[in-house]
DSSP file (Angstrom, degrees, kcal/mol; ACC not computed):
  #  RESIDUE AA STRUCTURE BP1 BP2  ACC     N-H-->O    O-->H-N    N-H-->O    O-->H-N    TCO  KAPPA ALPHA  PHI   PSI    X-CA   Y-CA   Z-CA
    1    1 A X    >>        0   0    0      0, 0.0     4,-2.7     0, 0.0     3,-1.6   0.000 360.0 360.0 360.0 -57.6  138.4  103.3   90.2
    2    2 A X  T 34  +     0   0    0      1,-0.3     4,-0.5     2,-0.2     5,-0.0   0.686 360.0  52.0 -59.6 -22.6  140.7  105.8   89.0
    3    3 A X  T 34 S+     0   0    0      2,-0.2    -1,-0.3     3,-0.2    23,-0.1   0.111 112.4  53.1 -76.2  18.9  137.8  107.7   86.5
    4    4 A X  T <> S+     0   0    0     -3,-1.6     4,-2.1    21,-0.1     5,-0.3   0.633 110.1  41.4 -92.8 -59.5  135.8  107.7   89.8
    5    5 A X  H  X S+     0   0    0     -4,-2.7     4,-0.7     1,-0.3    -2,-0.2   0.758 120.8  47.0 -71.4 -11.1  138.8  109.5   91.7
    6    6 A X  H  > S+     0   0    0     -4,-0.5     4,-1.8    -5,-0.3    -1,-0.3   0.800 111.7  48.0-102.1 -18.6  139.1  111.7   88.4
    7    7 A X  H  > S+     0   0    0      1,-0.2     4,-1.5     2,-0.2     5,-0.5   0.972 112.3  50.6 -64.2 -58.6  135.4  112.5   88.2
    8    8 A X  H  X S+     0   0    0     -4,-2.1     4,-1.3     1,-0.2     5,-0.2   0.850 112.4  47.3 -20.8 -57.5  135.5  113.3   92.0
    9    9 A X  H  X S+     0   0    0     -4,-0.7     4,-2.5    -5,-0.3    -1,-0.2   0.881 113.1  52.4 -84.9 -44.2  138.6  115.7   91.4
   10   10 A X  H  X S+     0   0    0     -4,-1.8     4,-1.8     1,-0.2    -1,-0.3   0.916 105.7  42.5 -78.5 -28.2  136.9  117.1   88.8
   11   11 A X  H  <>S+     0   0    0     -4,-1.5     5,-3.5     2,-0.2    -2,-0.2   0.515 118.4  57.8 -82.0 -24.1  133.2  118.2   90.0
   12   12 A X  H ><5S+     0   0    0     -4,-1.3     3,-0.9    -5,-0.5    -2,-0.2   0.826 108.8  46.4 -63.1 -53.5  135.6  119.5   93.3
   13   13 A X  H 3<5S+     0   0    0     -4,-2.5    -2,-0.2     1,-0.3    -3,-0.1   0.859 109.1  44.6 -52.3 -38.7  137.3  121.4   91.0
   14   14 A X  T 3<5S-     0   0    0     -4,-1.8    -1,-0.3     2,-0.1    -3,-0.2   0.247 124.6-102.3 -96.2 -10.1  134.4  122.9   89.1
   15   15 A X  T < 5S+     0   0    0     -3,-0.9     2,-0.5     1,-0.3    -3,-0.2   0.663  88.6 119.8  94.5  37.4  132.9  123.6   93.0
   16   16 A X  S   <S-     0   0    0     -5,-3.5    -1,-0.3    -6,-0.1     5,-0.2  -0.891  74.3 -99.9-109.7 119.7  130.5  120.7   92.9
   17   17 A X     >  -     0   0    0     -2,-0.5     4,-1.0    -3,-0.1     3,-0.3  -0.034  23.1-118.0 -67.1 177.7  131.3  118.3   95.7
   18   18 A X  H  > S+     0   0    0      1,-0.3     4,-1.7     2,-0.2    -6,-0.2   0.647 106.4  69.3 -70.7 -19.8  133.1  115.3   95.2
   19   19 A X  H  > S+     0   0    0      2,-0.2     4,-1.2     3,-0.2    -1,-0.3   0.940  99.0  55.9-100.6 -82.0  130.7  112.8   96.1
   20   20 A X  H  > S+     0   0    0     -3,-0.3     4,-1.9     2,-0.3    -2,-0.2   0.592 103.1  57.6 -32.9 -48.8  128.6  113.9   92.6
   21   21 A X  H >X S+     0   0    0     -4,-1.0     4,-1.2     2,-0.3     3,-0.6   0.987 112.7  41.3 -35.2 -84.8  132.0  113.1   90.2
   22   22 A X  H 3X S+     0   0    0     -4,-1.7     4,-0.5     1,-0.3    -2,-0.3   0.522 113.5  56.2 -66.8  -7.6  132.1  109.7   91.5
   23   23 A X  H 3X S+     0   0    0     -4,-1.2     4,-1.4     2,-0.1    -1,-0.3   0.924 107.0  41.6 -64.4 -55.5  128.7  109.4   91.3
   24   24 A X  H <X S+     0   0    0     -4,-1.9     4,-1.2    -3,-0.6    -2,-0.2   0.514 112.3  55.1 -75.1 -13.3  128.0  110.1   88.0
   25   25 A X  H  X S+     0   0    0     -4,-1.2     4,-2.1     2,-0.1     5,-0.2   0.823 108.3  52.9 -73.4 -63.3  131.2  107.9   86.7
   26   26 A X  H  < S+     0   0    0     -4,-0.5     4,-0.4     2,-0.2    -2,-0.2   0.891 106.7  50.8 -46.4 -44.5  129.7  105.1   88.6
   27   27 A X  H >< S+     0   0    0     -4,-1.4     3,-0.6     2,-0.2     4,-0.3   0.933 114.2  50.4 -14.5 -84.8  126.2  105.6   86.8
   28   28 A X  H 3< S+     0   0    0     -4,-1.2    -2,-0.2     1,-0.2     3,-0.2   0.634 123.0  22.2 -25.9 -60.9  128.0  105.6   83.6
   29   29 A X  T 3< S+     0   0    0     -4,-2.1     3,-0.3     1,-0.1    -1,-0.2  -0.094  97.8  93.9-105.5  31.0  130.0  102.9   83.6
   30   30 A X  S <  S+     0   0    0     -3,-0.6    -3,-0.1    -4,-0.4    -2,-0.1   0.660 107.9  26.0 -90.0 -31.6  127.8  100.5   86.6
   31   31 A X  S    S+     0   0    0     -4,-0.3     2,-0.5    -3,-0.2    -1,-0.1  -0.101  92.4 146.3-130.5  36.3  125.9   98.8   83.7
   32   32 A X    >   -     0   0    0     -3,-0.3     3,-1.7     1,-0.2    -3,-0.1  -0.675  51.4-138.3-100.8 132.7  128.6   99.2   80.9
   33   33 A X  T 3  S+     0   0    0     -2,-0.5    -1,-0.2     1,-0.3    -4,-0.0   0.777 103.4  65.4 -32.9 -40.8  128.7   96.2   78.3
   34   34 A X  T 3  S+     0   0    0      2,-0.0    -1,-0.3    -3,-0.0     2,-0.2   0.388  79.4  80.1 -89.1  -4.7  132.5   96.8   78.7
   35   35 A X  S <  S-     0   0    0     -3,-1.7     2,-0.2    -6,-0.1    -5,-0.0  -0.382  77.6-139.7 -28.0 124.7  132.9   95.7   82.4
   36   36 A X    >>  -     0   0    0     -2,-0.2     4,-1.5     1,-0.1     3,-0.7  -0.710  30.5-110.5 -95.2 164.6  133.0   91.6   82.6
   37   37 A X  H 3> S+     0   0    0     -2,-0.2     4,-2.1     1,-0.2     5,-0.1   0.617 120.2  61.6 -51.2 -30.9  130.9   90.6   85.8
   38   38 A X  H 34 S+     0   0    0      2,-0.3    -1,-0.2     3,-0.2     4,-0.2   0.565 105.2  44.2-104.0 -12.1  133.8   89.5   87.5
   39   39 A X  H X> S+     0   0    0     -3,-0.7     4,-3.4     2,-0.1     3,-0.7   0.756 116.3  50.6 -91.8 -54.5  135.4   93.3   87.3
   40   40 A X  H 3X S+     0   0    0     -4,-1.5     4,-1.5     1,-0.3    -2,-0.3   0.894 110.3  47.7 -41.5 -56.3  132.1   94.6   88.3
   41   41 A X  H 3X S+     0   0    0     -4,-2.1     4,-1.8     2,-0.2    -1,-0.3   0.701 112.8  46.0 -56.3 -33.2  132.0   92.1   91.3
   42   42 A X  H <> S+     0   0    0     -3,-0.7     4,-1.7     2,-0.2    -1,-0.2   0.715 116.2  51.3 -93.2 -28.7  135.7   93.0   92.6
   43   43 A X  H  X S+     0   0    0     -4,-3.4     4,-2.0     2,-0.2    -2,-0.2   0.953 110.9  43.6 -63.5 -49.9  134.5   96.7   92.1
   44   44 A X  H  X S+     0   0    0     -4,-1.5     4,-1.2    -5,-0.3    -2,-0.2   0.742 116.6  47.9 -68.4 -53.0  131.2   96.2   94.2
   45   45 A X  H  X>S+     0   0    0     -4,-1.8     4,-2.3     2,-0.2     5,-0.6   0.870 110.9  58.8 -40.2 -49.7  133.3   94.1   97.1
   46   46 A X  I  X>S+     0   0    0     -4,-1.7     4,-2.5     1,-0.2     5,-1.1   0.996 118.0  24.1 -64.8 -63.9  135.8   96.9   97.0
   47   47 A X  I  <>S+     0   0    0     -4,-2.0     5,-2.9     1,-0.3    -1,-0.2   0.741 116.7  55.3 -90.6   9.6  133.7   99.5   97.8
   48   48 A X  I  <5S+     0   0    0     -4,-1.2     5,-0.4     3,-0.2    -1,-0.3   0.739 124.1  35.5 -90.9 -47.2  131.0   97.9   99.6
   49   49 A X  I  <5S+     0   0    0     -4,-2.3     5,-0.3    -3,-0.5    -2,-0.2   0.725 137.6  14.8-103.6 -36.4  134.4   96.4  102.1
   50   50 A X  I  <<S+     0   0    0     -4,-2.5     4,-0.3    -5,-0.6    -3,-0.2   0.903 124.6  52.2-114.9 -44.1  136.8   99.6  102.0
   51   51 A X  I  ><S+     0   0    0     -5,-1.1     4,-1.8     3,-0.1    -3,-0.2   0.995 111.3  40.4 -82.3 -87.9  134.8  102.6  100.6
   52   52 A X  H  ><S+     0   0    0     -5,-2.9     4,-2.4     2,-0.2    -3,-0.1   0.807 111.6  48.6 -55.4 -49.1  131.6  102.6  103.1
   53   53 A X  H  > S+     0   0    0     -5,-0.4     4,-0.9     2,-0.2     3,-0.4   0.957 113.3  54.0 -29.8-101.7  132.9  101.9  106.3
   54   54 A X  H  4 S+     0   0    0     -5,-0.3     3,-0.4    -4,-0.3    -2,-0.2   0.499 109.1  49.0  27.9 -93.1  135.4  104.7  105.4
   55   55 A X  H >X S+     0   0    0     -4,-1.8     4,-2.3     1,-0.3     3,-1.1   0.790 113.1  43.6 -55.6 -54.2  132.7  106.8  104.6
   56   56 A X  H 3X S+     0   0    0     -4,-2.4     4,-2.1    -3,-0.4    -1,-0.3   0.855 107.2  54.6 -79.5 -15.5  130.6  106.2  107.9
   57   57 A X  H 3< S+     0   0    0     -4,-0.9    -1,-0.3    -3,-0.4    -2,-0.2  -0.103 111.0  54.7 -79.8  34.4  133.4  106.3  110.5
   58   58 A X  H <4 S+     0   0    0     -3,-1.1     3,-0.3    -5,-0.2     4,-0.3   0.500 109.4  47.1-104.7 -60.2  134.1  110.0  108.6
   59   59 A X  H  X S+     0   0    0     -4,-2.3     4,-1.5     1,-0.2     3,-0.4   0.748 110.8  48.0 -41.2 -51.8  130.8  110.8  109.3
   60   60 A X  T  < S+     0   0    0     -4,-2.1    -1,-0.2     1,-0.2    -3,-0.1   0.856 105.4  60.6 -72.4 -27.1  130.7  109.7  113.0
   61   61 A X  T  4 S+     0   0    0     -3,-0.3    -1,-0.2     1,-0.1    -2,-0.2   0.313 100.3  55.6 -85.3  24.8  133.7  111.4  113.6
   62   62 A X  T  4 S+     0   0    0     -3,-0.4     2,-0.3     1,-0.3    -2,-0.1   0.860 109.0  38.9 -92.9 -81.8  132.1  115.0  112.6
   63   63 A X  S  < S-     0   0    0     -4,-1.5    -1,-0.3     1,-0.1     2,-0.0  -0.704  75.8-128.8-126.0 127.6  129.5  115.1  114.7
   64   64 A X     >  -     0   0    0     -2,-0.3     4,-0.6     1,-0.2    72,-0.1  -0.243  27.8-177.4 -42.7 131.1  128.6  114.0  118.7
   65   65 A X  H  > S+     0   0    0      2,-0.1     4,-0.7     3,-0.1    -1,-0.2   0.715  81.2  55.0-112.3  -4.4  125.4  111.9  117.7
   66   66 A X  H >4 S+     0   0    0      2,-0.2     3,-1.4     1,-0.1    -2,-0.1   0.996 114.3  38.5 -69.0 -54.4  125.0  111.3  121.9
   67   67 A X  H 34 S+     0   0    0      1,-0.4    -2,-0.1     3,-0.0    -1,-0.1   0.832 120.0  51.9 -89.9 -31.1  125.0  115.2  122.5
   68   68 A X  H 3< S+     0   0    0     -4,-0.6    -1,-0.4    64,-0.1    69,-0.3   0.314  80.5 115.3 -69.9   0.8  122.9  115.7  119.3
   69   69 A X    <<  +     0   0    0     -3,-1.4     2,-0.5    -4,-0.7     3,-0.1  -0.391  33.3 176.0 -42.2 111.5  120.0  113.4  119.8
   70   70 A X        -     0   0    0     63,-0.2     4,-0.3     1,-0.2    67,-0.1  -0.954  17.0-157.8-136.6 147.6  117.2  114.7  120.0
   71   71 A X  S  > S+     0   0    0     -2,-0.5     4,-3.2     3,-0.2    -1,-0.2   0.957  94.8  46.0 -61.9 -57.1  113.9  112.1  120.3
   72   72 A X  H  > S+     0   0    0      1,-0.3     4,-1.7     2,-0.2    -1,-0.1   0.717 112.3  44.8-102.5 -32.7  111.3  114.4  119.2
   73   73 A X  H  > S+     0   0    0      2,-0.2     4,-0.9     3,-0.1    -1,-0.3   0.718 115.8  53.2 -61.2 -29.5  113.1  116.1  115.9
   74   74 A X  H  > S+     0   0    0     -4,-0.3     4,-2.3     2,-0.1     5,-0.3   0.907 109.3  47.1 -80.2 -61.3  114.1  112.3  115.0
   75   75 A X  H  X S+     0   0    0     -4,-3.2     4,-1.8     2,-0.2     3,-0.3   0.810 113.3  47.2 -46.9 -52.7  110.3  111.2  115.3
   76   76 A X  H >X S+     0   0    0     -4,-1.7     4,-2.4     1,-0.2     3,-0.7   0.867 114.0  50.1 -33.4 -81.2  109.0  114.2  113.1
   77   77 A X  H 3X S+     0   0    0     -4,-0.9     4,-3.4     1,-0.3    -1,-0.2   0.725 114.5  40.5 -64.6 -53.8  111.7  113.5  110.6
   78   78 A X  H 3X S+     0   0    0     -4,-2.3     4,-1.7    -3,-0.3     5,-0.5   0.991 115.5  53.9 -64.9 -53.0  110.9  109.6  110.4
   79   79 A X  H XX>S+     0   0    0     -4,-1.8     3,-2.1    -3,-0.7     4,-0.9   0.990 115.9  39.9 -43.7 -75.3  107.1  110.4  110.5
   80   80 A X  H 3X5S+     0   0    0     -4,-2.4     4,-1.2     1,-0.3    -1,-0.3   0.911 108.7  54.7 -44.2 -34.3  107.7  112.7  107.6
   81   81 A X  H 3X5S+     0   0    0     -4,-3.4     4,-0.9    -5,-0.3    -1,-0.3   0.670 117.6  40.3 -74.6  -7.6  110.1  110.7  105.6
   82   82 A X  H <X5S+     0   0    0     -3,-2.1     4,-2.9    -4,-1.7     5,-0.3   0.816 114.7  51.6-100.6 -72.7  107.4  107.5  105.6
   83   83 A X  H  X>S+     0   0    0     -4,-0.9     5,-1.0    -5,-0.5     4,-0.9   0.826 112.0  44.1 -37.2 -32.9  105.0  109.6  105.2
   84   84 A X  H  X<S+     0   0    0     -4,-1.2     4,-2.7    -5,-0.8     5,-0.3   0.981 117.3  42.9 -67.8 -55.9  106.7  111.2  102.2
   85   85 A X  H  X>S+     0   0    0     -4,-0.9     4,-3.4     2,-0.2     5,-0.8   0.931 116.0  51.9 -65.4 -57.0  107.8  108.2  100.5
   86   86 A X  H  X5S+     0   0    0     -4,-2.9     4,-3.3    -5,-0.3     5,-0.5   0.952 114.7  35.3 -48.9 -66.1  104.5  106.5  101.2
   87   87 A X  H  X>S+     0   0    0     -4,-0.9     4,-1.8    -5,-0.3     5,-0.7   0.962 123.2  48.7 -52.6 -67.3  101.9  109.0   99.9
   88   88 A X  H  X<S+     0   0    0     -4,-2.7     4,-0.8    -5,-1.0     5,-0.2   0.982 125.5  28.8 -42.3 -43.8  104.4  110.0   96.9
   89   89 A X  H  X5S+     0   0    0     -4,-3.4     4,-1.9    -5,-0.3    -2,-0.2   0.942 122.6  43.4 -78.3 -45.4  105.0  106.5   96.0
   90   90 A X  H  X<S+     0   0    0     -4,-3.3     4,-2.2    -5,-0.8    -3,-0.3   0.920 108.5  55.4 -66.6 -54.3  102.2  104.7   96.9
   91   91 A X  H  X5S+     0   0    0     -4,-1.8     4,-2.5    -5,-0.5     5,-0.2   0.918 115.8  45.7 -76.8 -30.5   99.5  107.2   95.5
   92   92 A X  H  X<S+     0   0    0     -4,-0.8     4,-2.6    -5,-0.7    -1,-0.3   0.986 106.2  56.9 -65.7 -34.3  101.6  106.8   92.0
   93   93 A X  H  < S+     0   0    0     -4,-1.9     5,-0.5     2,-0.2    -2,-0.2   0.957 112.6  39.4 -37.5 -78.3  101.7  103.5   92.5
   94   94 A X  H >< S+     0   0    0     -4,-2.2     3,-0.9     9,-0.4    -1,-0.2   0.791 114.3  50.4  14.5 -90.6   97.8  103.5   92.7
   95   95 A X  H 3< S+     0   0    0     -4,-2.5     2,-1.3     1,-0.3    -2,-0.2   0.897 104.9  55.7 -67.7 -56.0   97.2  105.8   90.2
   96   96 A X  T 3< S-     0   0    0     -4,-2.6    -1,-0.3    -5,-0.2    -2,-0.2   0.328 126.8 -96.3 -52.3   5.6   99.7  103.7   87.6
   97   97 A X  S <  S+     0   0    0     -2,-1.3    -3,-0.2    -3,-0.9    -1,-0.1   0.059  79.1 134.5 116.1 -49.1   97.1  100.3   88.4
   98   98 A X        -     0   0    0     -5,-0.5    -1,-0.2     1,-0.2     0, 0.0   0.230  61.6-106.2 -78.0 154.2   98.8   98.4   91.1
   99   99 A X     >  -     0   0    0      1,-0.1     4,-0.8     0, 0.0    -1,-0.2  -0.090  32.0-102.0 -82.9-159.0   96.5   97.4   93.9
  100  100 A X  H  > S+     0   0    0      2,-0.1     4,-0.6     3,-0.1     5,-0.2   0.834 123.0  51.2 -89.5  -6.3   96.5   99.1   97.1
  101  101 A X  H >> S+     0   0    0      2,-0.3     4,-2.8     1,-0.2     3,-2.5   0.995 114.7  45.3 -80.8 -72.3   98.5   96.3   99.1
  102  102 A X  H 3> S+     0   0    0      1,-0.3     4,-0.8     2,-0.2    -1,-0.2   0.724 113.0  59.9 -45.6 -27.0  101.5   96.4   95.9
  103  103 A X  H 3< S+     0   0    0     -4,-0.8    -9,-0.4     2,-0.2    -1,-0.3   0.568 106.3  38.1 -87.4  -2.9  101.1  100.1   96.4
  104  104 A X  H XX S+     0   0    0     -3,-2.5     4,-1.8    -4,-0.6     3,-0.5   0.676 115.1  53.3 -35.3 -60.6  102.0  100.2   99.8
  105  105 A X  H 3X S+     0   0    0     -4,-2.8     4,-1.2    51,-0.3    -2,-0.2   0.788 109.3  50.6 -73.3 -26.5  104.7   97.6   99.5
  106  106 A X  H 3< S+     0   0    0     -4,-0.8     4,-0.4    -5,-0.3    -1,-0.3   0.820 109.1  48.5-111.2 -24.9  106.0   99.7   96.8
  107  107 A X  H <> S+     0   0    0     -3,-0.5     4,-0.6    -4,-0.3    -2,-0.2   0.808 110.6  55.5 -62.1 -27.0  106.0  103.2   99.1
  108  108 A X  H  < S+     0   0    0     -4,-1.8    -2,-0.2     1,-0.2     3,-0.2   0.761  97.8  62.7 -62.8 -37.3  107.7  101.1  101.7
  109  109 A X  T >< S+     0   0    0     -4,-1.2     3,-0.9     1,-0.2    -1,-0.2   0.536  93.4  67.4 -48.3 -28.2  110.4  100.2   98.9
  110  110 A X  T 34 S+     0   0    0     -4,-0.4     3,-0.3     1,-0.2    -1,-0.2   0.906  84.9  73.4 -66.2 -55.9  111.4  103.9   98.8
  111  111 A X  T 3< S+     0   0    0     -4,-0.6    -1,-0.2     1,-0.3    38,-0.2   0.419  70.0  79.1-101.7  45.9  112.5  103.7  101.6
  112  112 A X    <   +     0   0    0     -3,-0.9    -1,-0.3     1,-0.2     3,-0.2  -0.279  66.5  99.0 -81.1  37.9  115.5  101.8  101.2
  113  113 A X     >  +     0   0    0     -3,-0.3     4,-0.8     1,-0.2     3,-0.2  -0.226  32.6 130.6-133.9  60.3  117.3  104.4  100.1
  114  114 A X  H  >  +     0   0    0     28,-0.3     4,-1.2     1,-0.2    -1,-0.2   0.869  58.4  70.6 -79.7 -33.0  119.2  105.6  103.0
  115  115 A X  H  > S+     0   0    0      1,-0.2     4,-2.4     2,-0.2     3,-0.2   0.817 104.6  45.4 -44.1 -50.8  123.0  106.0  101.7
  116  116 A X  H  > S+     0   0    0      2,-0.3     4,-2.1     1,-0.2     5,-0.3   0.806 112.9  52.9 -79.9 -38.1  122.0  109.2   99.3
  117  117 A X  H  X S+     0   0    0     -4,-0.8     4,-1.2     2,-0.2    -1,-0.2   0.815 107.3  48.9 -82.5   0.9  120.1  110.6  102.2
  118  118 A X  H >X S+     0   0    0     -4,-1.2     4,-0.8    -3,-0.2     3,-0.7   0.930 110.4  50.0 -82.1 -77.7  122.8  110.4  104.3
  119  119 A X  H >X S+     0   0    0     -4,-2.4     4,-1.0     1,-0.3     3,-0.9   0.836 111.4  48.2 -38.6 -58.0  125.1  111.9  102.0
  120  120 A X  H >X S+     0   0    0     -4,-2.1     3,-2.8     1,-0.3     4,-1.7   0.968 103.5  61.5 -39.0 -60.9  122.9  114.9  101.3
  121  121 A X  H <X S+     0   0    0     -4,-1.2     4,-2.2    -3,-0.7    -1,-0.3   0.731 108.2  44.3 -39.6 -43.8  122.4  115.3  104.8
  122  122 A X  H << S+     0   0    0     -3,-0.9    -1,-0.3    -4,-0.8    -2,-0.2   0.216 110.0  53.0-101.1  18.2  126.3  116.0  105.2
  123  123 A X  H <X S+     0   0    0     -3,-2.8     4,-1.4    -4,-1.0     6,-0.2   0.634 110.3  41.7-109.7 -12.8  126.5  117.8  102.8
  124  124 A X  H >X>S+     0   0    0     -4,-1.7     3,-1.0    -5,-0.2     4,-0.9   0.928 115.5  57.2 -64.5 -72.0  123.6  120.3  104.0
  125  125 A X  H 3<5S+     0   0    0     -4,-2.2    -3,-0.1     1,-0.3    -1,-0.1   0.614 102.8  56.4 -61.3 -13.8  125.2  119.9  107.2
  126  126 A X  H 345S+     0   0    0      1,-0.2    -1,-0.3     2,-0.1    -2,-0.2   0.779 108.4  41.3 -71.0 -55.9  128.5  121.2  105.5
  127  127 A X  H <<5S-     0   0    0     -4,-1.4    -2,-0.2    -3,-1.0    -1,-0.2   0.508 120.6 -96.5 -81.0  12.0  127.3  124.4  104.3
  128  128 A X  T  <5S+     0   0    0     -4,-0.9    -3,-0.2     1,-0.1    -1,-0.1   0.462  85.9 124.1 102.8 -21.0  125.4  125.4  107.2
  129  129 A X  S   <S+     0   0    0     -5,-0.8     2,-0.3    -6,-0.2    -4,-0.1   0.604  72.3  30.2 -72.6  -6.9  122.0  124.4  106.1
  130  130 A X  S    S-     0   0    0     -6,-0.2     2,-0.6    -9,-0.1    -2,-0.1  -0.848  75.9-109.2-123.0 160.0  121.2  122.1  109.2
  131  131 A X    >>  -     0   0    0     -2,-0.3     3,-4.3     1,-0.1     4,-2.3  -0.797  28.4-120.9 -67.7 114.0  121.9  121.7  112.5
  132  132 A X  H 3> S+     0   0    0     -2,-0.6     4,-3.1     1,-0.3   -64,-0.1   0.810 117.4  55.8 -33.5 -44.9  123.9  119.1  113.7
  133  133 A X  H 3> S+     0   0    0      1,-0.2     4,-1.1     2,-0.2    -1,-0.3   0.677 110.4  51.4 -78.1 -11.4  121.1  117.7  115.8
  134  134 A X  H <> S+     0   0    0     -3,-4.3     4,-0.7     2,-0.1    -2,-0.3   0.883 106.5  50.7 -74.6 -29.5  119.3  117.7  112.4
  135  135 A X  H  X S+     0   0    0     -4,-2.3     4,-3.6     2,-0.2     5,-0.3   0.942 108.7  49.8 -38.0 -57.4  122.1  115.8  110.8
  136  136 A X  H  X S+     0   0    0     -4,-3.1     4,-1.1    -5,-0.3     2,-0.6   0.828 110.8  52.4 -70.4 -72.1  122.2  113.0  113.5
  137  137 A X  H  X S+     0   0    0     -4,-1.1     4,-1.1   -69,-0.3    -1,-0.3   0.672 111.4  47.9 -63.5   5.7  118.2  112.6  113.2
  138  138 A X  H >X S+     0   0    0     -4,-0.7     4,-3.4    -2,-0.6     3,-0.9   0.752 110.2  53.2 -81.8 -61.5  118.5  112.2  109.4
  139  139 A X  H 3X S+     0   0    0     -4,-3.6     4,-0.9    -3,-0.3    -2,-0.2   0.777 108.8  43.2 -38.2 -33.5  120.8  110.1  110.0
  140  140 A X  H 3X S+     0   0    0     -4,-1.1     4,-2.3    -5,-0.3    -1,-0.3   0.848 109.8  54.7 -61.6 -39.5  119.0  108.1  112.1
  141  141 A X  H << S+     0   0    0     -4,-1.1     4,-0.5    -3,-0.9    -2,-0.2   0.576 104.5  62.1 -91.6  -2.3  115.7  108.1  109.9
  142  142 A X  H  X S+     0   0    0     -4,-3.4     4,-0.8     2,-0.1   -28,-0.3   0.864 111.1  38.9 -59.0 -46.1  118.2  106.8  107.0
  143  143 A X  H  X S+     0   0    0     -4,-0.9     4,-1.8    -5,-0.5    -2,-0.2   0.820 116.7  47.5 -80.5 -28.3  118.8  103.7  109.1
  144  144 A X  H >X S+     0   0    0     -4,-2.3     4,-1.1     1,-0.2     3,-1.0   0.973 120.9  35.6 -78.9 -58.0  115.4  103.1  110.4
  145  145 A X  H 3> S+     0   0    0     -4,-0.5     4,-0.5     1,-0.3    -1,-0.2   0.785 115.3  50.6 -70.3 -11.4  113.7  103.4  107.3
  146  146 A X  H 3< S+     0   0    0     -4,-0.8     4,-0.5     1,-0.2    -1,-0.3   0.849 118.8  48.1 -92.1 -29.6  116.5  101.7  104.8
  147  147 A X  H << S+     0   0    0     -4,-1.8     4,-0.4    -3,-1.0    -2,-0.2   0.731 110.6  49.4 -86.7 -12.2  116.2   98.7  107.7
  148  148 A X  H  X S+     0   0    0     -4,-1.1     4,-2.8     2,-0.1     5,-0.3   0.486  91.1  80.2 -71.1 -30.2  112.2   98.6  107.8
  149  149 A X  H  X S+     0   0    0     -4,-0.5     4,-3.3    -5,-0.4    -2,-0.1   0.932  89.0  50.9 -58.7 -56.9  111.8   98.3  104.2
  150  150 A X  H >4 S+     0   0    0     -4,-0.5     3,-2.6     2,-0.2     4,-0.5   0.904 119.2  33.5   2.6-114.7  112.4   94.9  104.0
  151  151 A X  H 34 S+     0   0    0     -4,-0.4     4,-0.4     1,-0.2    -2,-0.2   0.664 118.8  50.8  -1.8 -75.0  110.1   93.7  106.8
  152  152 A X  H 3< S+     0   0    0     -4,-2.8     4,-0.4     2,-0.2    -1,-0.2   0.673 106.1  59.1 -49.6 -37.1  107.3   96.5  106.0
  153  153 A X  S X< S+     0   0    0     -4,-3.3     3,-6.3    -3,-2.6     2,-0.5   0.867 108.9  48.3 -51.6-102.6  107.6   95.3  102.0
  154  154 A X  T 3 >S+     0   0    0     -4,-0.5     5,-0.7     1,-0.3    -2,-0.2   0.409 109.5  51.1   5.8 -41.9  106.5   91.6  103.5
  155  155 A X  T 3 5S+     0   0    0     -2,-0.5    -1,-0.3    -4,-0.4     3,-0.2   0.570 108.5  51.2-100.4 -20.4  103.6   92.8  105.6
  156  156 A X  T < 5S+     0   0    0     -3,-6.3   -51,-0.3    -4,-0.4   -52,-0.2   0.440 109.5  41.4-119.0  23.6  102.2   94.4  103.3
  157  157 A X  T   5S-     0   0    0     -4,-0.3    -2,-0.2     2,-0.2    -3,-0.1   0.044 108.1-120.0-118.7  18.0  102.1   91.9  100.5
  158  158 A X  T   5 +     0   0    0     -5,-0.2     2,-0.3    -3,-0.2    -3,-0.2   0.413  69.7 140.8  61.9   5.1  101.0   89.5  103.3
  159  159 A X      < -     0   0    0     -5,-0.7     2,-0.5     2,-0.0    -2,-0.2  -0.682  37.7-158.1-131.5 117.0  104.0   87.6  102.4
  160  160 A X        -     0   0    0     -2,-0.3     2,-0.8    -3,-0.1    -5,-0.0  -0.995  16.0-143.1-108.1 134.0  106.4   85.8  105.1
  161  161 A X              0   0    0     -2,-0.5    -2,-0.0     1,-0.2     0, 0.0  -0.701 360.0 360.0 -88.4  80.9  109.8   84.8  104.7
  162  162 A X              0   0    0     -2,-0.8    -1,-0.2     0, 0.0     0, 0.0   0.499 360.0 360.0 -92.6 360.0  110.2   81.0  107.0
């Protein structure tokens, strides 16, 4: 934890946000021989319990997400981000072999990845490069799509969970 808060401090220092530091320590040392499972596990609890939560009640308390709501900028945004992930992912998929059903399921897989767009997203939204009312509909199309994936995986490998 503490070369996470010193990567952080440093990549602040160097005018990189902070967020990138502890990212890239965590990288580094996430799969490192020298870790036991059981430090890895208390690491993964820690910030999974203390760290995220954190992170989104920071987040909510930035920005109104009632007054910034807007329906028809979050549907574009979702549209696109499915659309993105699908067509990127899926047509490699494809082209790499996979049939089209495992190539679906596997554009649908993408889009679990809401945590990193969220964080981009406040950080855009920190320098100026969005609009708040874009912020909350990323944020939104982070939750819909990282909570769909699941499902969407399933449905399209025909595959049900009883």
């Amino acid at each position: 934890m503490a070369l996470c808060f010193l990567g952080a401090a440093f990549t602040e220092f160097i005018g990189i946000h902070a967020v990138f530091g502890a990212f890239m320590i965590g990288v580094a040392l996430g799969d490192s021989e020298h870790l036991s499972e059981k430090a890895k596990e208390i690491v993964h609890q820690f910030i999974n319990n203390i760290f995220a939560p954190l992170f989104f009640v920071g987040i909510g308390l930035r920005v109104n997400f009632l007054v910034n709501f807007d329906p028809w900028v979050t549907l574009v945004i979702i549209i696109i981000a499915f659309a993105g992930k699908l067509i990127g992912c899926g047509a490699g998929a494809r082209l790499g072999g996979f049939s089209r059903k495992e190539s679906l399921a596997a554009g649908f897989g993408m889009n679990a990845r809401g945590a990193m767009e969220i964080i981009l997203g406040l950080l855009a939204l920190e320098s100026g490069l969005i609009s708040e009312t874009i912020f909350v509909s990323l944020v939104i199309m982070a939750l819909v799509t990282s909570i769909s994936s699941g499902p969407l995986m399933e449905w399209a490998l025909g595959r049900r969970s009883d």
